[in-house]
FIVO-825586 format. One record per residue (C-alpha): residue number from 1; x, z, y. Coordinates in steps of 0.1 Angstrom, whole numbers, plus 5000, padded with zeros to 4 digits. Each point is the difference from the previous one (the first is absolute). Example, Ala and Ser with C-alpha at 12.3 -4.5 7.8 and 13.67 -1.06 7.14 Angstrom:
# FIVO-825586
> 1,5123,5078,4955 $
> 2,5014,4993,5034 $
# end
This chain:
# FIVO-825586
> 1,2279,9680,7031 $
> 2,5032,5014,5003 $
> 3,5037,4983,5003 $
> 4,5035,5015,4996 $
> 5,5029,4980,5017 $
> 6,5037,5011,4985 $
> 7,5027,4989,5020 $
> 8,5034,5013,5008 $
> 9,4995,5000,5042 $
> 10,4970,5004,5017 $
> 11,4997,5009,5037 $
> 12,5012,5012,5025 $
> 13,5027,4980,4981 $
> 14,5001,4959,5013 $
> 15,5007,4971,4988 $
> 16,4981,4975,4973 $
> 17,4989,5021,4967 $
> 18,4989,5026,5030 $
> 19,4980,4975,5017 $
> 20,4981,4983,4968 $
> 21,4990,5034,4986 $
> 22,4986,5010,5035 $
> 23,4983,4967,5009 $
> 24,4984,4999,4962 $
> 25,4991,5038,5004 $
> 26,4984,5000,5033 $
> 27,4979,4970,4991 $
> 28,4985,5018,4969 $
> 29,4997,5031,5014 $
> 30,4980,4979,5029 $
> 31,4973,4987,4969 $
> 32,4996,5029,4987 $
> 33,5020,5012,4972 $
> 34,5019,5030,4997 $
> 35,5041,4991,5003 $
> 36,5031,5022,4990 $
> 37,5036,4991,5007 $
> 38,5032,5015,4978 $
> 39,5028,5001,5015 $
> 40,5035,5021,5010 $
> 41,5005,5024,5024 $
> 42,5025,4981,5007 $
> 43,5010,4991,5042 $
> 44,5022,4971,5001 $
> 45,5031,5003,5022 $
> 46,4996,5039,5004 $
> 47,5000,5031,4980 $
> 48,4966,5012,5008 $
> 49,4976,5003,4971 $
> 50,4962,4987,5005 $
> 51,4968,5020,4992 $
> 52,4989,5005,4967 $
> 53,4966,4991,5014 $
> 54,4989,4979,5027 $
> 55,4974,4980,5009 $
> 56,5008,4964,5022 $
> 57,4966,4978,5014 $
> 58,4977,5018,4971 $
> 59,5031,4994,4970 $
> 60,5007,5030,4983 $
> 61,5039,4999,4994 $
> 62,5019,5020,4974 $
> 63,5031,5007,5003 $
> 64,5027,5012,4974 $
> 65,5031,5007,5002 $
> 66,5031,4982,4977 $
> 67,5020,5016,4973 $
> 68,5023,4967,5000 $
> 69,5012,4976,5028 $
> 70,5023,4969,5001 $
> 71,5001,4995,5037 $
> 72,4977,4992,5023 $
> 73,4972,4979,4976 $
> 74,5004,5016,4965 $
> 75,4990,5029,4987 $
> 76,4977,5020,4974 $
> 77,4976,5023,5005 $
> 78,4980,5009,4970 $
> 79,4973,5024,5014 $
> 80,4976,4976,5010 $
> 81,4991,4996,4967 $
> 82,4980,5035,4992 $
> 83,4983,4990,5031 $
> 84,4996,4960,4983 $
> 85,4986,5021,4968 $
> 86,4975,5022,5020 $
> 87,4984,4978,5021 $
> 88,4969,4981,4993 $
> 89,5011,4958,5011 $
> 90,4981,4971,4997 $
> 91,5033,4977,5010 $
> 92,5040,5011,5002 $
> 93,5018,4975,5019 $
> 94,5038,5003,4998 $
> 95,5025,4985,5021 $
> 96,5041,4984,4998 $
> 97,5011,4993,4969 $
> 98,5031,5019,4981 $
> 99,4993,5032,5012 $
> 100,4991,5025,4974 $
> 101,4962,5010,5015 $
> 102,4989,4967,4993 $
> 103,5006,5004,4961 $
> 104,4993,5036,4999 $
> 105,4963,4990,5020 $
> 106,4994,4970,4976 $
> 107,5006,5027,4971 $
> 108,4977,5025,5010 $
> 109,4978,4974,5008 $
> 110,4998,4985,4964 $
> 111,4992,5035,4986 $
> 112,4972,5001,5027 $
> 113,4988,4969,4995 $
> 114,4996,4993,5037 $
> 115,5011,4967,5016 $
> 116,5030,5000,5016 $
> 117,5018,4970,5019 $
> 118,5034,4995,5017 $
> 119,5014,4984,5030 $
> 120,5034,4991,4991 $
> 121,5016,4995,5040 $
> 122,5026,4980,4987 $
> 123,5027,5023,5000 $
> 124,5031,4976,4990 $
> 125,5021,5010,5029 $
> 126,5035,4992,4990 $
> 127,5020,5030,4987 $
> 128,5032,5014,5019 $
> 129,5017,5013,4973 $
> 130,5011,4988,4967 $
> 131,4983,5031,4981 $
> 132,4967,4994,5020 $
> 133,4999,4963,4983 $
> 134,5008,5009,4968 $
> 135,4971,5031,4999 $
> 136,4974,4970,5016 $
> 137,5009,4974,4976 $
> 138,4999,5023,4968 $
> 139,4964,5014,5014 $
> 140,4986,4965,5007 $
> 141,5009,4985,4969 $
> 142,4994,5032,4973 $
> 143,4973,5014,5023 $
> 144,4976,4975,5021 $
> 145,4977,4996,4968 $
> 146,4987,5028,5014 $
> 147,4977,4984,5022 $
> 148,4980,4990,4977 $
> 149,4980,5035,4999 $
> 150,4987,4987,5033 $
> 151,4966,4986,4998 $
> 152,5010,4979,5036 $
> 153,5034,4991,5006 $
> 154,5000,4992,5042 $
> 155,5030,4981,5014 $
> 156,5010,4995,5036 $
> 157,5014,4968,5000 $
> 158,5010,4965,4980 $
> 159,5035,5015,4985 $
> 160,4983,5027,4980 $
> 161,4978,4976,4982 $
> 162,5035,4987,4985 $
> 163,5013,5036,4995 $
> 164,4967,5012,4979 $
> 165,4993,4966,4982 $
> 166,4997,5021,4967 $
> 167,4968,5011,5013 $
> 168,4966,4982,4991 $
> 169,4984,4979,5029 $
> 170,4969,5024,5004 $
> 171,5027,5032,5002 $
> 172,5016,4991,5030 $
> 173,4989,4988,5035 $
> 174,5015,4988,5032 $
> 175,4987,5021,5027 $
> 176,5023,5007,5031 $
> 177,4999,5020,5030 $
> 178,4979,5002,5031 $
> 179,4997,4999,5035 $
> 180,4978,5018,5020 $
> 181,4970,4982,5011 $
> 182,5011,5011,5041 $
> 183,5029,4985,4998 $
> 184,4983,4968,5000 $
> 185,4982,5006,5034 $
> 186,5004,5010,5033 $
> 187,5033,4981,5010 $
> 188,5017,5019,5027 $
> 189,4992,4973,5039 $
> 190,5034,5007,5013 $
> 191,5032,5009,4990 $
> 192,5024,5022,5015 $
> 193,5020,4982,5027 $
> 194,5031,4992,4990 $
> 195,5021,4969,4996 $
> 196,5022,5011,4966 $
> 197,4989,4988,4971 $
> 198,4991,5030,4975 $
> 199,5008,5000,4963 $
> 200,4979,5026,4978 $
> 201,5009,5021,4972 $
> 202,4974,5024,4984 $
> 203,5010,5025,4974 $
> 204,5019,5030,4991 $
> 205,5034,5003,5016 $
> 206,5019,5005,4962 $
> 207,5031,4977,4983 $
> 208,4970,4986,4979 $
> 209,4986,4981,5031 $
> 210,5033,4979,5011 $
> 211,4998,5007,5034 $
> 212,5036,4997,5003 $
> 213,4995,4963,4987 $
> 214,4978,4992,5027 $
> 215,5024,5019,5028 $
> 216,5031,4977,4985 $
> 217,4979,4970,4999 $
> 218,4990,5003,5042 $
> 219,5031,5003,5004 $
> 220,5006,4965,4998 $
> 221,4971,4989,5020 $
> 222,5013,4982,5033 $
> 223,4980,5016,5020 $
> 224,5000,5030,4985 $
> 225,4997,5016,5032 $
> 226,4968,4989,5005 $
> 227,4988,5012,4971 $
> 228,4983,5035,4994 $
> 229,4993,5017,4965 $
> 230,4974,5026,4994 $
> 231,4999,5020,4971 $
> 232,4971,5014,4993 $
> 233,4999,5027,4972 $
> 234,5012,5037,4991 $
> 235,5036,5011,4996 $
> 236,5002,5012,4964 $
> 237,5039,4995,4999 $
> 238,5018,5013,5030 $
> 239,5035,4991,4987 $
> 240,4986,4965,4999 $
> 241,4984,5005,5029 $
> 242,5035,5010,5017 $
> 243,5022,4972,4984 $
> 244,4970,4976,5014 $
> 245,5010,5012,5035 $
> 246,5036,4998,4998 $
> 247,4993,4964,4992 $
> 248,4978,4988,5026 $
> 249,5018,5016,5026 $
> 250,5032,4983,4982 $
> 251,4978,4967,5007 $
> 252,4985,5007,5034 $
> 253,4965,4997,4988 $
> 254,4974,5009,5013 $
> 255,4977,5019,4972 $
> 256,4977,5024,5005 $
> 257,4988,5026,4976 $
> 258,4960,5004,5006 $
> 259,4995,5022,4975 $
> 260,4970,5002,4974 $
> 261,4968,4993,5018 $
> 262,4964,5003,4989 $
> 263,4985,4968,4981 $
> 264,4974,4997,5025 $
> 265,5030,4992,5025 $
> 266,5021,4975,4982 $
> 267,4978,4970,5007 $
> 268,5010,5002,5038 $
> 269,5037,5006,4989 $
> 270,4997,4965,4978 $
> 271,4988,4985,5035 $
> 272,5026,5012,5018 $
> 273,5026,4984,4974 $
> 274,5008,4967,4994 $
> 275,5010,4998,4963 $
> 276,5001,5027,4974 $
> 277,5034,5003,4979 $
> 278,4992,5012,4964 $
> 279,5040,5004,4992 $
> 280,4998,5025,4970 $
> 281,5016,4988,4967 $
> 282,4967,5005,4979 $
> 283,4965,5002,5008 $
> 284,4971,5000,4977 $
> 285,4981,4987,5018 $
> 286,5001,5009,5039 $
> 287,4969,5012,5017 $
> 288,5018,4995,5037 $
> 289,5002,4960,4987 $
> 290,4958,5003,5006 $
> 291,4998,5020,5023 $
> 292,5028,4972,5023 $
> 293,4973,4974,4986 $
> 294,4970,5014,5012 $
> 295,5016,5000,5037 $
> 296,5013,4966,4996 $
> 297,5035,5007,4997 $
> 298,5026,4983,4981 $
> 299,5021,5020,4972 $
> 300,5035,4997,4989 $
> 301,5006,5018,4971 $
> 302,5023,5008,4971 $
> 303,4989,4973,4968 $
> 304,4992,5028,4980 $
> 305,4967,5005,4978 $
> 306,4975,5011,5022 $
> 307,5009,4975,5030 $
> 308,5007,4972,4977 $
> 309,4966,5005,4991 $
> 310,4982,4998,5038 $
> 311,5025,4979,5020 $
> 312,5009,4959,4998 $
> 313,5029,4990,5016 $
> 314,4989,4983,5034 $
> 315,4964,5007,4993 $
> 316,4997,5039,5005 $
> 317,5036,5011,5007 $
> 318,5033,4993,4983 $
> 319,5017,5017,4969 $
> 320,5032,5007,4999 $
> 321,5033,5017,4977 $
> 322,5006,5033,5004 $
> 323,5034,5005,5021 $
> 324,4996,4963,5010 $
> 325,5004,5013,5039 $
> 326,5010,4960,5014 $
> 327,4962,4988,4985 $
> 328,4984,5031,5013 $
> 329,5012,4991,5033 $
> 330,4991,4966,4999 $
> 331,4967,5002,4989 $
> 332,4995,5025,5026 $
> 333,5013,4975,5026 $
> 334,4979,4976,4987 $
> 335,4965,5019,5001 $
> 336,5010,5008,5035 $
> 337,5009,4969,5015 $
> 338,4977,4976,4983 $
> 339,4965,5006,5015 $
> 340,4985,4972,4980 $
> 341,5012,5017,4965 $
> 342,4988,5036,5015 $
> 343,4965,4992,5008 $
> 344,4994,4981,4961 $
> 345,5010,5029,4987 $
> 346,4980,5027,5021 $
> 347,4971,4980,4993 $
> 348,5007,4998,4961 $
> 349,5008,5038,5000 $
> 350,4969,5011,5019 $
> 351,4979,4979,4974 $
> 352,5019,5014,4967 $
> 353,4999,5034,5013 $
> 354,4959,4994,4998 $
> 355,5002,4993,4959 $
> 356,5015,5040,4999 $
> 357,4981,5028,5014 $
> 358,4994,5027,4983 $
> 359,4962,4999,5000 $
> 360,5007,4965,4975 $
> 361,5027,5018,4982 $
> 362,4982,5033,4990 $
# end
């Protein structure tokens, strides 16, 4: 049997499309059948180009490179499909909604008469620009019809149910994201010695993530001081990156830039932390969230789609407004001062996080 995965980003590349392709990949390549990944050549945050061809724990990965971009997340790239046309597929799975591939796959697909599916990943991030708006809401409501060629419709959380209620109840499914089955084990028996309480942040260091949010909001903490903040991720924007800097040292804070690190490393990083801060303005759903969970950590995050969906207010975290830098700080206080509050909520998290790995979810 043979499957074809079409998604815009695929490693080396990080973050949460990346890590659903890979984790649904390995495990099929693992049973047996024969998986292919289309993607771009594209390298986030630099301007070197990937292989054409390239082969990552038994995935063969194609590569191709984009006649159109809009920034950093959209873009067209049309060669894929004499490769889609040649090849002989039992199953095309396509992946984020809006983006061109995924009506050009479900197209070719049709004329093929092979089954193709899509995971939407909630991609409702709000728009910065008044154009950008106006282009979204003319595609979603002349345009989203289109998702009916898919013979599954997947959805990563609650919100998109709402969003795609024109589909039929045996189109769509709810289906989220994973978490490694390791991250569930082998809790690290000591943590490093130190008295500061350590806030956690994992992701890409890039405007879309609201670090600054996070860095304003410490600010207020009384004992600030005491407070270290680890960011754990790569720099894809170093202007970002630099304005970051100016701030903290503005603040006297103490943050430290870790870098990205290897998944197999991050569960001893979530040890060594206290509470992980999810401060971007949209997430669709939030993979870190689980990951906090599994190692019994509490999660504050931004009430968007993704952590509205995994978090309850005093049960597994707290949500809060975007920009809202006094609640940020409070809740923060909170989680740190009430030990009675902290140790509900690890327990609640590790026992959620069991309801998501990824063997359940592929």
């Amino acid at each position: 049997m043979r499957v074809i995965h079409i998604a815009p980003f695929f490693y080396p590349n990080k973050g949460g499309v990346e890590e659903y392709v890979f984790q649904i990949s390995k495990f099929l390549v693992n049973h047996g059948i024969d998986v292919e990944v289309f993607t771009t050549n594209i390298l986030r945050g630099s301007t070197t180009k990937l292989n054409f061809f390239e082969i990552v724990e038994r995935i063969k990965v194609l590569r191709f490179k984009p006649i159109i971009r809009l920034g950093n997340f959209g873009s067209f790239w049309p060669q894929f499909i004499y490769f889609l046309f040649k090849k002989k597929v039992d199953l095309v799975h396509v992946h984020v909604y809006r983006h061109p591939h995924t009506l050009l796959a479900a197209l070719i697909c049709k004329l093929k008469r092979i089954p193709c599916i899509i995971t939407t990943h909630s991609p409702f991030h709000s728009s910065t620009t008044l154009k950008r708006k106006l282009l979204l809401l003319i595609f979603d409501n002349l345009f989203s019809r289109y998702l009916r060629l898919f013979d599954k419709v997947i959805v990563i959380n609650k919100e998109e149910l709402r969003r795609f209620k024109f589909l039929s109840k045996e189109k769509i499914v709810l289906l989220p994201h994973g978490v490694p089955s390791y991250f569930l084990s082998k809790f690290s028996r000591f943590r490093s010695k130190q008295k500061r309480k350590v806030l956690l942040f994992v992701g890409r260091v890039h405007p879309s993530k609201g670090i600054d949010f996070l860095i304003n909001a410490c600010s207020l903490i009384k004992n600030y001081k005491k407070i270290t903040i680890n960011v754990v991720g790569p720099i894809e924007d170093r202007k970002y990156y630099r304005q970051l800097k100016l701030k903290i040292d503005n603040y006297g804070l103490d943050v430290r830039f870790l870098g990205e690190k290897k998944r197999e490393e991050l569960p001893n990083l979530y040890d060594n932390g206290d509470i992980l801060i999810l401060p971007s303005p949209y997430e669709a759903f939030g993979i870190v969230i689980l990951e906090a969970f599994a190692r019994g950590k509490p999660v504050i995050a931004v009430d968007s789609d993704g952590p509205r969906f995994l978090i309850e207010n005093g049960e597994n975290g707290f949500l809060v407004k975007y920009g809202d830098i006094k609640s940020l700080a409070n809740y923060i206080e909170i989680l740190l001062k009430n030990k009675k509050l902290y140790r509900k909520i690890s327990k609640n998290n590790k026992n959620k996080a069991k309801q998501f790995t990824w063997d359940k979810i592929v």
